[in-house]
C-alpha positions as CSV (number, residue, x, y, z in Angstrom):
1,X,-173.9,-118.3,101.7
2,X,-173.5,-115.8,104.9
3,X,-175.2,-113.0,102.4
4,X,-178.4,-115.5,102.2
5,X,-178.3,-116.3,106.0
6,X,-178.1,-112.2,106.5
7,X,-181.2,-111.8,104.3
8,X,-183.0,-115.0,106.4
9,X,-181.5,-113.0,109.4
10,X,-183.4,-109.3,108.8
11,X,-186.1,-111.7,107.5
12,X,-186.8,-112.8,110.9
13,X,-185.9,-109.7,112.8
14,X,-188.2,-108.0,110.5
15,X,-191.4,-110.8,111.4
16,X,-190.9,-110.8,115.0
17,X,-191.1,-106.8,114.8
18,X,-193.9,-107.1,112.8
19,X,-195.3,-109.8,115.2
20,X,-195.0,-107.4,118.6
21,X,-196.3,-104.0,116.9
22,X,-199.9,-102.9,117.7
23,X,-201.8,-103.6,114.4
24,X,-202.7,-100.9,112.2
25,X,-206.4,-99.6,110.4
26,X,-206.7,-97.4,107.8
27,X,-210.4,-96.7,108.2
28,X,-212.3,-98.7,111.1
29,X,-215.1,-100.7,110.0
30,X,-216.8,-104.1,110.3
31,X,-216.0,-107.3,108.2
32,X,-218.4,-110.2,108.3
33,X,-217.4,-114.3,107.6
34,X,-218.0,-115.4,103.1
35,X,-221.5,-115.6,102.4
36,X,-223.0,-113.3,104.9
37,X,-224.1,-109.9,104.6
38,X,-224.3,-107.8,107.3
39,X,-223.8,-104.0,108.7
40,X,-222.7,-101.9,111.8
41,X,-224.5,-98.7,113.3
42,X,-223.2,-97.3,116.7
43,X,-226.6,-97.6,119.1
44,X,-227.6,-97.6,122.9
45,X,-231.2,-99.3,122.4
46,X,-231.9,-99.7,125.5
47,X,-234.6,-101.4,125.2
48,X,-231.9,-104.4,124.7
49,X,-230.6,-103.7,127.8
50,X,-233.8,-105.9,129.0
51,X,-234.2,-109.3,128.5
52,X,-236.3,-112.0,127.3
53,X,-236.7,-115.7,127.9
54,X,-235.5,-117.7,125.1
55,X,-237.0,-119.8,122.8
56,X,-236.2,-123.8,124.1
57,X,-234.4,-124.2,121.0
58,X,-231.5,-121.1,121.7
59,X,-229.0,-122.0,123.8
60,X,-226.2,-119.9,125.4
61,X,-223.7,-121.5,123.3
62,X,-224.8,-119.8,120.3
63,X,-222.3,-116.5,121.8
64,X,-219.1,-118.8,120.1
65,X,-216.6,-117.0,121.4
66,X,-215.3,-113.1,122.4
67,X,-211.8,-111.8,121.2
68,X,-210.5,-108.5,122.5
69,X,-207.2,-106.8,121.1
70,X,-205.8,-103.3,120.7
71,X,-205.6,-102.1,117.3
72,X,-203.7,-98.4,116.4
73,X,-205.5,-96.0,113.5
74,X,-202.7,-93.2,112.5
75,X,-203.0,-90.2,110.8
76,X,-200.8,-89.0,108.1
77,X,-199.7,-85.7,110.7
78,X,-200.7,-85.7,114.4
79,X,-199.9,-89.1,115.6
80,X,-201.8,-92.0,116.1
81,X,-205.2,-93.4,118.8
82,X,-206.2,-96.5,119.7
83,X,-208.9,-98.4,118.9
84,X,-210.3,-102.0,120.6
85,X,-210.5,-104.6,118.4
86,X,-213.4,-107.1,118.8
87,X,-213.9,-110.3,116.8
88,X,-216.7,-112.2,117.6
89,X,-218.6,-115.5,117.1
90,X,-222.3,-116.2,116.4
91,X,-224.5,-119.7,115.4
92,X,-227.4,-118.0,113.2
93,X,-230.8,-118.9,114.6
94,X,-233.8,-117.8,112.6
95,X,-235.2,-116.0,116.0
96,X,-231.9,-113.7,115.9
97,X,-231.3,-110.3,114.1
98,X,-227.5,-110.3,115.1
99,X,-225.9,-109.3,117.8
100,X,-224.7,-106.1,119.9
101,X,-221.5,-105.6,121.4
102,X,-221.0,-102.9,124.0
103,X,-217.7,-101.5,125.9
104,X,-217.6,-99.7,129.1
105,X,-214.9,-98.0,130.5
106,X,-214.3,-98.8,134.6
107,X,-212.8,-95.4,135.2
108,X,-215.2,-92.8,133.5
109,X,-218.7,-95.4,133.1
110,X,-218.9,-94.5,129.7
111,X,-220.4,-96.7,127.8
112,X,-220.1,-96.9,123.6
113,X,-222.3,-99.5,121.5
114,X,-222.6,-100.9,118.0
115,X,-225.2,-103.3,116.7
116,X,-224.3,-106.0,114.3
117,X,-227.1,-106.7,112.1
118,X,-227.0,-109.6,109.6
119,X,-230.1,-109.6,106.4
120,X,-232.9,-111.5,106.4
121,X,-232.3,-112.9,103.0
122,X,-228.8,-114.0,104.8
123,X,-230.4,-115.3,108.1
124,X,-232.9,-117.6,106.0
125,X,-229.6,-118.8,103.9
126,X,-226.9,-119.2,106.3
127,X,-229.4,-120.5,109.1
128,X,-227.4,-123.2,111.7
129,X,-223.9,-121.7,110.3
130,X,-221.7,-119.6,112.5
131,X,-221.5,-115.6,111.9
132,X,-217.7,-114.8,112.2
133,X,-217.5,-111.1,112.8
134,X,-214.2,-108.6,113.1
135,X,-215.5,-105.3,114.7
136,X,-212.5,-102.2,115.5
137,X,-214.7,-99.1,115.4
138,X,-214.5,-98.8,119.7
139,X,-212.1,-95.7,120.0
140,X,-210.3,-96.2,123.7
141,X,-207.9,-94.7,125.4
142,X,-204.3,-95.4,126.4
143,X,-204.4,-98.1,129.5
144,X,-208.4,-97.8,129.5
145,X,-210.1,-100.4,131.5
146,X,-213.0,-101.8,129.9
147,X,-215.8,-104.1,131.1
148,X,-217.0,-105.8,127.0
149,X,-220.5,-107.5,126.9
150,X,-221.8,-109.3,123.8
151,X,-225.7,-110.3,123.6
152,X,-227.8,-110.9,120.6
153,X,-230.1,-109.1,119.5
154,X,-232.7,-109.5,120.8
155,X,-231.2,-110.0,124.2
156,X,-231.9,-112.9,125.3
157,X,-231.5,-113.7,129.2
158,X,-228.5,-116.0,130.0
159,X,-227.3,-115.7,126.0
160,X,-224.4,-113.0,126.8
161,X,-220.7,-113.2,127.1
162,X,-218.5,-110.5,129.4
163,X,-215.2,-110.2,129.4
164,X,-212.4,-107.0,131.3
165,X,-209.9,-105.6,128.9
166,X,-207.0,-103.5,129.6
167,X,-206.0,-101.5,126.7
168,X,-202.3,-101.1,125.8
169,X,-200.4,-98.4,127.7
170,X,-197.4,-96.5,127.4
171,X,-195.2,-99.1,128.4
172,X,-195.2,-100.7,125.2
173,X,-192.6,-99.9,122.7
174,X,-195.0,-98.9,119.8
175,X,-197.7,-97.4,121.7
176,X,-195.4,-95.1,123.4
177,X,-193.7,-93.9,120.6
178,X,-196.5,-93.1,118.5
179,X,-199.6,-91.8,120.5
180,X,-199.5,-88.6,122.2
181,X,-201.1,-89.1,125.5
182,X,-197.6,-90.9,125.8
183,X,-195.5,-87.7,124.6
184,X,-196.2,-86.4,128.5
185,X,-194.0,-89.3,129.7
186,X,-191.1,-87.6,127.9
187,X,-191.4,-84.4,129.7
188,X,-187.8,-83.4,131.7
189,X,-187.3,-81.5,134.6
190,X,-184.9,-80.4,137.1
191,X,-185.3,-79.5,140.5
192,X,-183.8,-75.7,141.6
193,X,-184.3,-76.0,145.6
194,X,-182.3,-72.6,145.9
195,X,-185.4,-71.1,144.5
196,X,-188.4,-73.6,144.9
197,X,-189.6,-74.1,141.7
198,X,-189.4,-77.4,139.4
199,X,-188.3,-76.5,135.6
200,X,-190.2,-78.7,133.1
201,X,-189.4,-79.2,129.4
202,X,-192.0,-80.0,127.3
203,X,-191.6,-81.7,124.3
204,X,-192.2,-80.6,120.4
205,X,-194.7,-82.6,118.7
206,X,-195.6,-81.0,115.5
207,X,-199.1,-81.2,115.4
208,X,-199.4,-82.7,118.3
209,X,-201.8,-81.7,121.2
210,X,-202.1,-79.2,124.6
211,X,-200.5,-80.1,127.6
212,X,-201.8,-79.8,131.0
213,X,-199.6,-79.9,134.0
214,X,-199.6,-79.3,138.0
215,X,-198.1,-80.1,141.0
216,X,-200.4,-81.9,143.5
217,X,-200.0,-84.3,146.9
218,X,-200.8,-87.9,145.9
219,X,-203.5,-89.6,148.2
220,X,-205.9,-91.7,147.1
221,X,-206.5,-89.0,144.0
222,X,-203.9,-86.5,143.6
223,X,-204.8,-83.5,145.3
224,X,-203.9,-79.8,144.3
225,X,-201.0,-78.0,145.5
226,X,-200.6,-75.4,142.8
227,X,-201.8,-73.7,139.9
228,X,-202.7,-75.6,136.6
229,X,-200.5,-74.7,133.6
230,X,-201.5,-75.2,130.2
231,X,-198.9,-75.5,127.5
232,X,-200.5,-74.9,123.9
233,X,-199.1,-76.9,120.7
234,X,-198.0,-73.7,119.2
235,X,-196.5,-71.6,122.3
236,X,-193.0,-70.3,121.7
237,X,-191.7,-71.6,124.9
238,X,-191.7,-74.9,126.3
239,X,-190.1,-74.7,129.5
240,X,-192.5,-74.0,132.6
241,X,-191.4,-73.2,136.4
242,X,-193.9,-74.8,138.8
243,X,-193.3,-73.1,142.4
244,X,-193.8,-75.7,145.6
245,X,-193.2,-75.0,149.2
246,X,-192.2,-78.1,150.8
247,X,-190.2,-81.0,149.4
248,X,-192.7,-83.8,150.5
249,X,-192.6,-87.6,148.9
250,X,-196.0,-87.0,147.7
251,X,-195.2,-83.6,146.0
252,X,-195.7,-85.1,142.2
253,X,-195.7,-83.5,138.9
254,X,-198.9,-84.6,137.3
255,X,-199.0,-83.8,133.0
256,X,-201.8,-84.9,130.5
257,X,-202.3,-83.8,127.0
258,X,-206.1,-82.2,126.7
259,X,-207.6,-84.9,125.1
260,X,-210.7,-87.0,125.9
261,X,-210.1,-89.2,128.4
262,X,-206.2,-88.6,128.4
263,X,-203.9,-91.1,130.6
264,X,-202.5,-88.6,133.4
265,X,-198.4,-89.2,134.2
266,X,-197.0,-88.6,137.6
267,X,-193.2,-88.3,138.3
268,X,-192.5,-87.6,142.2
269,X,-189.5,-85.5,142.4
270,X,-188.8,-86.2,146.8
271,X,-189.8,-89.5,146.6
272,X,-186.9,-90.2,148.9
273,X,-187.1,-86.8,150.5
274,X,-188.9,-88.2,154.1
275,X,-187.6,-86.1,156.5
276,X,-190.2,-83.3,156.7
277,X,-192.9,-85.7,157.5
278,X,-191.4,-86.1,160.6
279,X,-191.3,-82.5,161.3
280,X,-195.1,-81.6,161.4
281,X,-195.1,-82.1,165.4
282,X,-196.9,-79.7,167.5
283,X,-197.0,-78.9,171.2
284,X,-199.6,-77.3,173.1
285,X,-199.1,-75.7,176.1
286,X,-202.2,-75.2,177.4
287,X,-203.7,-78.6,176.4
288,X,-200.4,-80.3,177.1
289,X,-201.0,-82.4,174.0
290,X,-198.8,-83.4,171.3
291,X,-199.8,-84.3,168.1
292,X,-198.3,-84.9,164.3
293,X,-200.0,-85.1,161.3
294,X,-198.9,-86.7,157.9
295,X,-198.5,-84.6,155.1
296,X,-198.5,-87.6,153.2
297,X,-199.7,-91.0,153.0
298,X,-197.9,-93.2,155.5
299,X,-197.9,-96.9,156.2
300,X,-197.0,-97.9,160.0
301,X,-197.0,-97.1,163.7
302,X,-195.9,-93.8,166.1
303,X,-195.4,-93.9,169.6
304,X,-193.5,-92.0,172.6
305,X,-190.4,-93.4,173.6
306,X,-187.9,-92.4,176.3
307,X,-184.2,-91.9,176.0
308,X,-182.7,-92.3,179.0
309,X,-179.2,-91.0,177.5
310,X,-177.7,-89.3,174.3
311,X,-177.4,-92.3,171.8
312,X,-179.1,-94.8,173.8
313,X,-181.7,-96.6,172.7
314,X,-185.5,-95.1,173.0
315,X,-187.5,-96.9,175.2
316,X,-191.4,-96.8,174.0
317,X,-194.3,-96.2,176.3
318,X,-197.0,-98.1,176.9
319,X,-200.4,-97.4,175.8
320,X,-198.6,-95.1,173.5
321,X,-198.9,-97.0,169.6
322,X,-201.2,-95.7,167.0
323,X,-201.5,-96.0,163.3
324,X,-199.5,-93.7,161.1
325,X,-201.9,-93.3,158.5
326,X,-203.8,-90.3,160.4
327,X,-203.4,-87.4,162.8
328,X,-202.1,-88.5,166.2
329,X,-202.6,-86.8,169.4
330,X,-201.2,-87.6,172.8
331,X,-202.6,-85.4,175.8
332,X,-201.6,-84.6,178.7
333,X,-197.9,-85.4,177.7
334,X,-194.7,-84.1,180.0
335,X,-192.8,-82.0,178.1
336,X,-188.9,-83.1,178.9
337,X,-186.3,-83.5,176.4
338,X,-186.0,-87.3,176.7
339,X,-189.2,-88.2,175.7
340,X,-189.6,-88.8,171.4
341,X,-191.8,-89.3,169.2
342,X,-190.1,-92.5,167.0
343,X,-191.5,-93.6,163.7
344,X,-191.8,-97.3,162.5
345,X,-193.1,-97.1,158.5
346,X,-192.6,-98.8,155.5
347,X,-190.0,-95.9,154.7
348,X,-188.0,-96.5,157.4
349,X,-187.6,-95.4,161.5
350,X,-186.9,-92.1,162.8
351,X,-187.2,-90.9,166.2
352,X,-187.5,-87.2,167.0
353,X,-187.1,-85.2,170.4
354,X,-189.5,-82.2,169.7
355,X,-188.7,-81.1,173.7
356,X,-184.7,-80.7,172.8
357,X,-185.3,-77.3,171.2
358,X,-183.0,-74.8,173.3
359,X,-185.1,-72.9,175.7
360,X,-187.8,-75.2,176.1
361,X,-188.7,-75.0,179.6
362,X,-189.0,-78.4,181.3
363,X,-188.6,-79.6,185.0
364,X,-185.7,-79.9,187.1
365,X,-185.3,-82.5,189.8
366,X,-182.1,-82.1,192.6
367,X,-180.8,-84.1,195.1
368,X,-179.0,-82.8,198.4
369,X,-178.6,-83.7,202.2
370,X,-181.4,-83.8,204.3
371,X,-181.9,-82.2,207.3
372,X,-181.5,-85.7,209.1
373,X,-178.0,-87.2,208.0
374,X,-179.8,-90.7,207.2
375,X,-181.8,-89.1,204.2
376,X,-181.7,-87.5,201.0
377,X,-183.7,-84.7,199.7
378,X,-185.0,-84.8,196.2
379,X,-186.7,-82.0,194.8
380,X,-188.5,-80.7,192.5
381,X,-189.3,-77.5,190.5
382,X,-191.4,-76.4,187.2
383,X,-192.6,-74.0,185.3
384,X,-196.6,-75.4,185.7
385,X,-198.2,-77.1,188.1
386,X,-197.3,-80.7,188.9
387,X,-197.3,-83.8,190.6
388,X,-194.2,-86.0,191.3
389,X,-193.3,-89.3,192.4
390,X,-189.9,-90.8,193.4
391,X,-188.6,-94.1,192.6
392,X,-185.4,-96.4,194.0
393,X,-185.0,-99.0,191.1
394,X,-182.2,-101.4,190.7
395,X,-180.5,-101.1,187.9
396,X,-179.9,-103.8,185.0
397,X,-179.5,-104.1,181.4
398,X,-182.7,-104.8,180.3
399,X,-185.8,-101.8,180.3
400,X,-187.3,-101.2,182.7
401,X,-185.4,-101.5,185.5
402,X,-186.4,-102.9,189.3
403,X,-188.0,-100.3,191.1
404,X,-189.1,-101.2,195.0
405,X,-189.7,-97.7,196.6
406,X,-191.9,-95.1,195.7
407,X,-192.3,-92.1,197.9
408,X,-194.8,-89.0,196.6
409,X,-194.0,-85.6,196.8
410,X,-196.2,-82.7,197.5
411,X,-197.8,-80.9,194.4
412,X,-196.9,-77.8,192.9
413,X,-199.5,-75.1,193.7
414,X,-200.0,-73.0,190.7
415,X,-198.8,-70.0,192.9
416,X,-195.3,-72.3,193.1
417,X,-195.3,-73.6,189.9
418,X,-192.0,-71.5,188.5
419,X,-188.5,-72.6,188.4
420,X,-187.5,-69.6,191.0
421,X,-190.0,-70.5,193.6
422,X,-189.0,-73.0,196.2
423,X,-189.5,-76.7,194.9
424,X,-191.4,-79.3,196.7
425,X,-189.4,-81.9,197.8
426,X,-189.5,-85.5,199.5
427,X,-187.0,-87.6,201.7
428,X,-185.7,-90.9,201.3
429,X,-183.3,-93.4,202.8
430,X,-179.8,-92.3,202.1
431,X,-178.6,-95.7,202.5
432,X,-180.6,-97.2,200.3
433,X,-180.5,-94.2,197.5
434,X,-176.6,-94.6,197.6
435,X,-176.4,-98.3,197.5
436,X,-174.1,-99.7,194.4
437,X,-176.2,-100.3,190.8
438,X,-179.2,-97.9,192.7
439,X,-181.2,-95.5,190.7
440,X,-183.0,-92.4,191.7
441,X,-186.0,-92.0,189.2
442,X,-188.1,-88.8,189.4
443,X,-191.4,-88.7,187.6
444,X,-194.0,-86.7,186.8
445,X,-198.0,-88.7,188.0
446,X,-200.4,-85.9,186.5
447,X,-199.4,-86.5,182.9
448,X,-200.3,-89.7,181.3
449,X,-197.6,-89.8,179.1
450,X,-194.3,-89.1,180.6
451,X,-191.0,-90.7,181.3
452,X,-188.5,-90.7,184.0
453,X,-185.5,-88.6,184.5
454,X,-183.3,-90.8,186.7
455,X,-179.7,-90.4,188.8
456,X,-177.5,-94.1,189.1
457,X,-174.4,-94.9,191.4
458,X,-174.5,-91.8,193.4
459,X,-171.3,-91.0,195.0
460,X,-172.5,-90.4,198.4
461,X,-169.6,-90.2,200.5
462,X,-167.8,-87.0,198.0
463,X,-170.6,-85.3,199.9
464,X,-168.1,-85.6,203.4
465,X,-165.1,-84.9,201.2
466,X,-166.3,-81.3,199.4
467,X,-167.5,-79.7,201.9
468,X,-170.5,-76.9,201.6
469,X,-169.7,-74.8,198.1
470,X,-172.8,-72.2,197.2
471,X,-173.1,-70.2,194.4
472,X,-175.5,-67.5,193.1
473,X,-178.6,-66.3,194.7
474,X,-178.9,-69.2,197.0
475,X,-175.1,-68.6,198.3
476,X,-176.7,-65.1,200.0
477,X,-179.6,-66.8,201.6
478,X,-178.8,-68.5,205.4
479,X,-179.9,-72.0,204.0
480,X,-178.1,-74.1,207.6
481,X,-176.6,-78.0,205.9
482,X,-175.4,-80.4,207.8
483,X,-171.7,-80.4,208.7
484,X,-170.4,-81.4,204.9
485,X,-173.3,-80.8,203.1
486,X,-173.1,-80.0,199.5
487,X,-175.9,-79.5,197.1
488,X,-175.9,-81.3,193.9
489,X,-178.3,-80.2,192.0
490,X,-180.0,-82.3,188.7
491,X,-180.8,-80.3,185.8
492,X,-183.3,-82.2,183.3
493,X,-183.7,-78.8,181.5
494,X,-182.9,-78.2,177.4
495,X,-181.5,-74.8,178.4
496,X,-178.3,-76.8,180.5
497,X,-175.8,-76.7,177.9
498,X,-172.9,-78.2,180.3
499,X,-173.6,-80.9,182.8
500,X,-172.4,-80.3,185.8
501,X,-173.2,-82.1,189.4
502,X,-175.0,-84.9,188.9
503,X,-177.5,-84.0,186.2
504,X,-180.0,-86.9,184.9
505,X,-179.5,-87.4,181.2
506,X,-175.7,-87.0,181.2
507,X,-173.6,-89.1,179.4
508,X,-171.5,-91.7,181.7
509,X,-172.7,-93.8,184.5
510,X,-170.6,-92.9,187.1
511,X,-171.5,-89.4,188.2
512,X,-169.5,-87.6,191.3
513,X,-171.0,-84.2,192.8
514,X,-169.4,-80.9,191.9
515,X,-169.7,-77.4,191.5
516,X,-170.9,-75.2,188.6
517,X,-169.3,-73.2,186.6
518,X,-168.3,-69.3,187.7
């Protein structure tokens, strides 16, 4: 009892196997429906490519029908191709020869024909009977896409059937185990980033064919980005190093065995690798522009932000948003370390401070006593000539803040425009600028993409307490304060590695004045 349902068991196992695998052919050919006799020759006439009216008495529905499978033709050593397999329908008519059936492929527009051709002595016989007709001498390629047309022959306008075909790829069980376009699929590699170079390991196939491999940047086609290898089917060594230079997401190992029309496979070893796309940002000096460039396809937006502090969040500017798919350039931009480039894509967001690098030169802004005890001076000094503005804005959780003041300061000549020179500088009310939740912001107005470096909650009165402490080259000049003066200076340089005074960009938002370091 269980030995009989065992045998129905494999029975079934063994159908539904049979059912799913690609069907086989000996030898192609062309079979024709009992009673007929017919025969096949590959053609392009193309003088049926033109058409003719019908007769009244042919109608459109003599085309029956259009069946399109993929059939598998293996050889005893070598593996196996693919063939399309076309069965086909046709009402005889005594004004038709038979019919032509034609397959183009969508990728390469090659175009392969055979001609269906029934006798006369048949035609005058079976006339009014429909033709059935099995057809699987179209060799195709692995995942091919094909555009199939059946007319009769003649061709007769409005008498044709069309139909798109995708051939069987790699993905199916049978396919991929037995054709060797597929066998590239197979390849391993590993990845030795100490030395740059990706180790592939092609596979034997006895018989089997040449394999073609490179690395290249996938765009819309996938580009070159390094020599073309070819592995032979009898080389003594299967293992290839391919060298690359950058780990990019679009750095892909492309393989293909050298065959007609072979299905190319592409494996992208960095597809998660994304931070050196962010890295390709340049700064001009002269032009004052900063741009990036994708080394690979991205989907999504850059901008310029600004970070007010370490950690906080980036604040984007306006005007600033363009498309990430394409170089982006941003000119004349302020070069300070809190403003960043940030990254929305479908990969993720970054934001990156390209001005943060140590010993970038950048601006500084200070704040000090006035001459006139009711005022304080801010001031400004940098390495090229510039124009700045200063802002008292009222602070509050939400960007941007309240600003109600605005006083201009003079420009930087170009014979002033070093951090050694004396700054330029502009007054404003002390009470005001030392009121509580009160924010200095200095800004640069000649570049038109810049942000703010900003001083909050000023301590004002520490100024009485202190007393005048100089150090360095300005503690031998005869610079007169007012009685309890103390200079605070801001530093919104990259080369301050300590804050000290009341710096803009330091962490905390209470800030007292003091003194530098010896």
């Amino acid at each position: 009892m269980l030995a009989g349902r065992a045998v129905a068991f494999l029975s079934l196992t063994w159908s539904a196997y049979q059912s799913l695998a690609v069907p086989r052919v000996s030898e192609c050919g062309l079979s024709c429906s009992q009673g007929f006799t017919c025969r096949s020759r590959r053609s392009r006439n193309i003088l049926n490519s033109f058409c003719r009216p019908p007769p009244e008495s042919v109608a459109p529905s003599v085309l029956g029908a259009l069946t399109l499978s993929t059939a598998m033709k293996c050889a005893p050593r070598g593996g196996c191709s693919l063939l399309l397999d076309v069965r086909a329908s046709l009402t005889l008519h005594e004004s038709l020869r038979g019919l032509e059936a034609c397959s183009m492929s969508l990728d390469t527009q090659e175009t392969q024909c055979h001609t269906v051709r029934v006798s006369r002595a048949s035609r005058r016989q079976q006339e009014g009977r429909q033709l059935q007709v099995h057809f699987d001498c179209f060799e195709v390629g692995v995942a091919q896409s094909l555009y199939v047309t059946l007319r009769t022959v003649p061709h007769f306008c409005g008498v044709q059937l069309e139909q798109q075909y995708h051939v069987k790829d790699c993905g199916d069980e049978d396919v991929g185990s037995n054709v060797p376009d597929c066998f590239a699929q197979k390849l391993s590699y590993r990845v030795d980033r100490s030395r740059k170079v990706i180790v592939v390991q092609v596979p034997e196939a006895p018989g089997g064919p040449d394999y073609f491999m490179r690395l290249c940047l996938k765009w819309i086609a996938c580009e070159d980005a390094g020599a073309l290898v070819r592995v032979t089917a009898n080389s003594v060594s299967r293992m290839v190093s391919l060298p690359y230079s950058q780990e990019l997401p679009c750095l892909c190992l492309e393989s293909w065995s050298a065959t007609l029309d072979a299905v190319r496979t592409q494996t992208c070893p960095f597809a998660n690798d994304t931070e050196a796309l962010w890295e390709a940002i340049r700064y001009h000096p002269g032009s004052q522009a900063l741009s990036w460039e994708p080394a690979c396809p991205v989907s999504g937006h850059v901008s310029l932000c600004w970070r007010p502090d370490p950690g906080a969040q980036c604040q984007e500017l306006k005007h600033s948003v363009r498309p990430a798919h394409r170089r982006v350039q941003y000119s004349p931009v302020d070069a300070q370390p809190q403003l960043c480039l940030q990254f929305s894509t479908g990969r993720g967001f970054w934001v990156s401070c390209p001005f943060q690098r140590p010993g970038f030169p950048a601006w500084k802004m200070t704040v000090h006593p006035a001459p006139s005890r009711t005022h304080l001076r801010v001031a400004f000094s940098s390495p090229s000539p510039a124009r700045f503005q200063v802002r008292l804005c009222h602070r509050r959780e939400m960007w941007p803040f309240a600003c109600h003041r605005t006083f201009q300061a003079t420009a930087l000549s170009p014979a002033s425009a070093n951090l050694t020179a004396d700054p330029v500088f502009v007054d404003i009310p002390r009470d005001e600028a030392c009121g509580p939740d009160t924010c200095i912001q200095g800004q640069r107005t000649d570049a038109l993409f810049s942000g703010p470096q900003q001083l909050c909650a000023l301590q004002c009165g520490a100024w009485d307490v202190l007393g005048p402490r100089l150090r360095g080259p300005q503690a031998e000049r005869k610079t007169e304060l007012p009685p309890g003066g103390q200079l605070a200076e801001t530093g919104v340089s990259s080369r301050t590695s300590k804050c000290r005074g009341w710096t803009a960009g330091c962490s905390g938002d209470q800030l007292a004045p003091g003194h530098p370091e010896p």
